[in-house]
N, C-alpha and C positions, 0 to 999 in steps of 0.2 A: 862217409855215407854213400858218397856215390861209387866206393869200388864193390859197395857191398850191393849196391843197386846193380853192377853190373855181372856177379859171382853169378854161374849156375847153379848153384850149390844153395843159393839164397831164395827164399820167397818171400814179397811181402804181400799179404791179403788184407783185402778191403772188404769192409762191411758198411754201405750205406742205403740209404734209403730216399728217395726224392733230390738227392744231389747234397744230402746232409749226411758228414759222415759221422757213423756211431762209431765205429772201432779198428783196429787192424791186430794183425799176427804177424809176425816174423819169426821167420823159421830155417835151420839150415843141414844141409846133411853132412853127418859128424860122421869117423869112422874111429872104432873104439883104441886107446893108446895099444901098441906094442907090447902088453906087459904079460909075462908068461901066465897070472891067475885070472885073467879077462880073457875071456873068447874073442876071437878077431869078428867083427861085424859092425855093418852100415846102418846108421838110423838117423833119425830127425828129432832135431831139439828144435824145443820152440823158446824164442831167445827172449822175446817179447809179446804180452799180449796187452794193449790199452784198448780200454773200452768204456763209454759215456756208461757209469753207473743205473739209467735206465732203460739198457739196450743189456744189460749182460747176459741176460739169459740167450736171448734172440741170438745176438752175435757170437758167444761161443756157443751156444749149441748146434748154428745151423753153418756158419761159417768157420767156426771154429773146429769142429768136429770132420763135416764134411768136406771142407775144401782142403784142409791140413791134411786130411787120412786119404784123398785123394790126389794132391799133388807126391805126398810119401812115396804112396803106392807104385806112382809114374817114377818115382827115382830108383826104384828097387832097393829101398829101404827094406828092413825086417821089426822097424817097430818106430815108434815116437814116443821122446821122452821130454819131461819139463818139471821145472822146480817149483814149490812152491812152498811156502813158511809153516813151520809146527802149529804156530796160532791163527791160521787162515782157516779156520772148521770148513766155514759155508763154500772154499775154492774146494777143501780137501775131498767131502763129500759131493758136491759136483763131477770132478775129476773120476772119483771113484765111481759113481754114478755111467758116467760114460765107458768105463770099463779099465780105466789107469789104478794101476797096480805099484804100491812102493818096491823102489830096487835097490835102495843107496837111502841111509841115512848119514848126515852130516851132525858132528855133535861140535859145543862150543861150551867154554869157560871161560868165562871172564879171570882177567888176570890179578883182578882187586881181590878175587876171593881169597889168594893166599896170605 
């Protein structure tokens, strides 16, 4: 934890309010694998986002949105990206909502099904 506290490559943002904290983000700038079908390019994943369920709107949309898309920016990043689950609706449409766009889908089988 604390090499990653001291990475420049890493942010962690804080969202509080009155010295009560509601949430944070952690985020890091990734550079895409070497692989000849991926474009070579710099972007930010956000690795982590916890947030007191009656702050989530507040804290990702205003700290979330803005401080992320602003420290990106300052990295010369070319985009920010984050994962989140098929069955999240109310993350997925938020996300989408801010202007995130699917890039990558990830599929799974269980192995009892055979």
């Amino acid at each position: 934890f604390l090499a990653r506290l001291a990475d420049q490559d890493v942010v962690f943002l804080v969202a509080e309010t009155g010295g009560e904290l509601l949430g944070f983000i952690q985020a890091t700038v990734m550079s895409a694998a070497p692989i000849p079908t991926i474009k070579p390019r710099r972007y930010v994943y956000i690795n982590e986002i916890v947030v007191r369920s009656a702050h989530q709107i507040q804290v990702l949309g205003l700290t979330g949105r803005v401080s992320t898309e602003e420290w990106a920016s300052s990295q010369g990043v070319t985009s920010i990206e984050l994962g989140v689950y098929e069955f999240n609706q109310p993350a997925l449409g938020f996300y989408e909502h801010l202007g995130y766009v699917t890039i990558h889908r990830r599929l799974h089988k269980p192995l009892s099904d055979l």
